[in-house]
C-alpha positions in Angstrom: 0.0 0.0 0.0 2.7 2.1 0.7 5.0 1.4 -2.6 1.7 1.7 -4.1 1.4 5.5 -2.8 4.8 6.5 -3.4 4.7 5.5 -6.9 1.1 7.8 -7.4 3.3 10.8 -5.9 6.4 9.9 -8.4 4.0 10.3 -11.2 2.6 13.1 -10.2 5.5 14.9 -9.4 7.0 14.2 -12.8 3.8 15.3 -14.9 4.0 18.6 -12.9 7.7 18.6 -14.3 6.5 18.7 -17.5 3.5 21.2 -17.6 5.5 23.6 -15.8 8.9 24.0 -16.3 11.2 25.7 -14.2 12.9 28.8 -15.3 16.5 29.4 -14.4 17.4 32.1 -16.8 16.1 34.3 -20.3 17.1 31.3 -22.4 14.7 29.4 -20.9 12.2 30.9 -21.8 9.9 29.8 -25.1 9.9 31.4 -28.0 7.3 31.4 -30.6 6.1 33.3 -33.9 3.6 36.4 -33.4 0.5 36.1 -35.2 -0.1 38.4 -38.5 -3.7 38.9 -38.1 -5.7 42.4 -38.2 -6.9 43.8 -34.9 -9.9 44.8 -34.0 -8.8 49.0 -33.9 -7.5 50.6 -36.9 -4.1 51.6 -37.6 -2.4 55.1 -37.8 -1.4 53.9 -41.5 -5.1 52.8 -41.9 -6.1 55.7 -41.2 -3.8 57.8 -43.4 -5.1 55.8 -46.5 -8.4 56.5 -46.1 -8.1 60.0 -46.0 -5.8 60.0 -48.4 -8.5 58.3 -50.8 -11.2 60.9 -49.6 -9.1 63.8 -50.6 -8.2 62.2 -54.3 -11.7 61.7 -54.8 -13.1 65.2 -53.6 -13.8 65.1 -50.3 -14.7 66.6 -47.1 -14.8 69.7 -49.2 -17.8 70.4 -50.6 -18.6 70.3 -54.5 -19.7 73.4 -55.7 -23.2 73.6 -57.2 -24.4 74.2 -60.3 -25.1 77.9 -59.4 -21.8 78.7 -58.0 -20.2 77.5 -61.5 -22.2 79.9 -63.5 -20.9 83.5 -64.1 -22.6 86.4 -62.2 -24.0 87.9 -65.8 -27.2 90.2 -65.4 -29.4 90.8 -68.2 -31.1 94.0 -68.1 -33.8 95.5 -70.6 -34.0 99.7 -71.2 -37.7 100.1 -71.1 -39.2 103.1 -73.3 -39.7 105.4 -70.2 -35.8 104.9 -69.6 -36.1 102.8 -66.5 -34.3 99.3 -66.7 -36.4 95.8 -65.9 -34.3 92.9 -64.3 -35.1 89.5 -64.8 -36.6 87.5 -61.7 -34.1 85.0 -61.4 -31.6 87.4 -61.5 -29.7 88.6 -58.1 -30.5 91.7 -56.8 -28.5 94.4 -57.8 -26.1 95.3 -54.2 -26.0 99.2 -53.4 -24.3 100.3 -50.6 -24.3 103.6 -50.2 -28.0 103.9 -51.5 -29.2 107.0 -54.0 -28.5 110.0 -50.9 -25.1 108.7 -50.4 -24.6 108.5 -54.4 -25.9 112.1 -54.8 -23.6 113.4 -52.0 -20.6 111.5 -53.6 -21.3 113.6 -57.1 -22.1 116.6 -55.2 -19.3 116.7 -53.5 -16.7 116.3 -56.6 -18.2 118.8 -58.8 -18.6 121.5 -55.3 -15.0 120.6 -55.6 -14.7 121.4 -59.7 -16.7 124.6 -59.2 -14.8 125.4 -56.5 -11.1 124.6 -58.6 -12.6 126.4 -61.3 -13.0 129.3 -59.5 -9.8 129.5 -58.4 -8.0 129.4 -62.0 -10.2 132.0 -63.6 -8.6 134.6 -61.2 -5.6 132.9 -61.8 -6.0 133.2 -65.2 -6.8 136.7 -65.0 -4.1 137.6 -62.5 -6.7 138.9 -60.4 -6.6 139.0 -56.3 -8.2 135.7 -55.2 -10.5 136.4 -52.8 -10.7 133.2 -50.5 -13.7 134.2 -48.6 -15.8 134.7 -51.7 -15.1 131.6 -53.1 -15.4 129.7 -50.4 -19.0 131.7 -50.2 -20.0 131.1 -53.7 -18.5 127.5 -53.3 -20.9 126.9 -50.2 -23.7 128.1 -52.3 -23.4 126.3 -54.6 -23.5 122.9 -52.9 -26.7 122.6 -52.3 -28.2 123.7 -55.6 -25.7 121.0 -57.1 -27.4 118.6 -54.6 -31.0 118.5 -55.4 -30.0 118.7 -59.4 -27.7 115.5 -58.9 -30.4 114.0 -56.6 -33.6 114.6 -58.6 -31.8 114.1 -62.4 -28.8 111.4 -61.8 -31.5 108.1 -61.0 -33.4 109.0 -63.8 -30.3 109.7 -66.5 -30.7 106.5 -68.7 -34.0 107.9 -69.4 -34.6 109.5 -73.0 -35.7 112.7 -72.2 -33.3 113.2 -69.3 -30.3 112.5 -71.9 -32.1 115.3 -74.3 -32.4 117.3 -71.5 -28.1 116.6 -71.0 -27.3 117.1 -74.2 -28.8 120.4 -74.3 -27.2 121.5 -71.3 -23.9 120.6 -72.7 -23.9 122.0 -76.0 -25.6 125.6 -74.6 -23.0 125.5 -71.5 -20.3 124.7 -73.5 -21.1 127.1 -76.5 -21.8 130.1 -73.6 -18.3 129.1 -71.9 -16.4 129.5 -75.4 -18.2 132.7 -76.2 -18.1 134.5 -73.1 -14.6 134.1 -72.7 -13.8 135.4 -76.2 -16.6 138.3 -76.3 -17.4 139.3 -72.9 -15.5 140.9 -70.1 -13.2 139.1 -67.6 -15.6 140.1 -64.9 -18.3 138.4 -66.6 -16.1 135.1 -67.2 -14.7 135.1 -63.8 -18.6 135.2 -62.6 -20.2 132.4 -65.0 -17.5 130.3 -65.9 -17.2 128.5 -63.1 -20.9 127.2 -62.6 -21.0 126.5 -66.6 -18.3 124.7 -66.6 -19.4 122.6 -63.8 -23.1 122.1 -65.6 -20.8 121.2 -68.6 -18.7 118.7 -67.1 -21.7 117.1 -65.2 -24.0 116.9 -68.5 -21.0 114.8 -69.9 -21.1 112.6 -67.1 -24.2 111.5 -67.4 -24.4 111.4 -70.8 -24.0 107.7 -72.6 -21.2 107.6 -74.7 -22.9 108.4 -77.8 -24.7 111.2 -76.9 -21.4 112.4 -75.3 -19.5 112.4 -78.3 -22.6 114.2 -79.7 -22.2 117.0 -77.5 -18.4 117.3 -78.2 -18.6 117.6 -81.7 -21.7 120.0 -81.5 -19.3 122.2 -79.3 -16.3 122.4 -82.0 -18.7 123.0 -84.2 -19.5 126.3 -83.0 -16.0 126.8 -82.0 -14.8 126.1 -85.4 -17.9 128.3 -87.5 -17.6 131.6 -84.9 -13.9 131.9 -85.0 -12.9 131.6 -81.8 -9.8 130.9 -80.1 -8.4 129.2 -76.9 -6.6 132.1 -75.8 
């Protein structure tokens, strides 16, 4: 019974041997191939090739739409009464300063012209400028220039109004060219100025036809009076 005991604890002892190993140093330890299967989380290189494939084919950004593609072209109609009709599906037409602010921007240069004007006519002249009555008749004349530019400049591309220009042109510039050649200095140093500023403005608004209109009309009357620059 007792051999029969000792020989169960030899056997076990020696199977324990064998499952578990004892380990004296690093060579003793196992050593066995690592697996080359895909975990469960992607990769930092995964993840590089996938947004690399998402740029190449268009993306995250955006494709533009069919609208944004198209040039910003607005086709506008002149109506018989001068205004101008927009198409509906066109976008509005942005103005930022708004028709007060455009008055006061035209008002403000051609105060400035009459005011320059002024200024080389006594030049011209070689008369005594006197600064306080220029700066007078400039500061009259800014708000007469105002409600002209205000009332006349939205309607312009209107028929009539470009009649109405071309008739100020040619009689302001025919009256500057004879009054400087006929009349007294006195007289041009005290209607220059404002003609010349209706002149200038008149062109302005003037399309480029009618402009050129007005020019030649003007030489023409230079050229059949006779009269010279100087």
């Amino acid at each position: 019974m007792t051999d029969l005991r000792q020989l169960r604890k030899r056997k076990d002892r020696g199977t324990s041997t064998k499952s578990t190993p004892q380990l004296s140093n690093a060579s003793d330890i196992p050593l066995s191939i690592p697996t080359r299967e895909a975990g469960k989380h992607k990769t930092l290189l995964d993840i590089v090739a996938e947004r690399q494939s998402e740029l190449q084919g268009g993306q995250p950004f955006t494709p533009p739409s069919d609208r944004d593609l198209k040039p910003a072209i607005v086709t506008t109609t002149i109506n018989r009464d001068g205004t101008l009709s927009v198409p509906e599906d066109s976008p509005p037409e942005e103005n930022l300063i708004g028709p007060v602010g455009e008055a006061l921007f035209y008002t403000i240069t051609l105060t400035m012209l009459h005011f320059t004007l002024d200024v080389l006519v006594h030049q011209q002249y070689r008369q005594e400028i006197g600064w306080n009555m220029i700066v007078q008749r400039t500061a009259i004349t800014f708000p007469i220039l105002g409600v002209l530019v205000y009332i006349f400049h939205p309607r312009a591309a209107a028929i009539w109004a470009q009649v109405m220009f071309l008739g100020l042109s040619v009689a302001a510039g025919c009256y500057v060219i004879y009054s400087s050649n006929v009349e007294s200095y006195f007289a041009v140093m005290k209607r220059a100025p404002p003609l010349g500023t209706l002149w200038v403005w008149s062109v302005i608004e003037m399309r480029l036809e009618v402009a050129l209109l007005s020019v030649v009309a003007v030489l023409g009357y230079f050229w059949w009076g006779g009269y010279s620059i100087f």
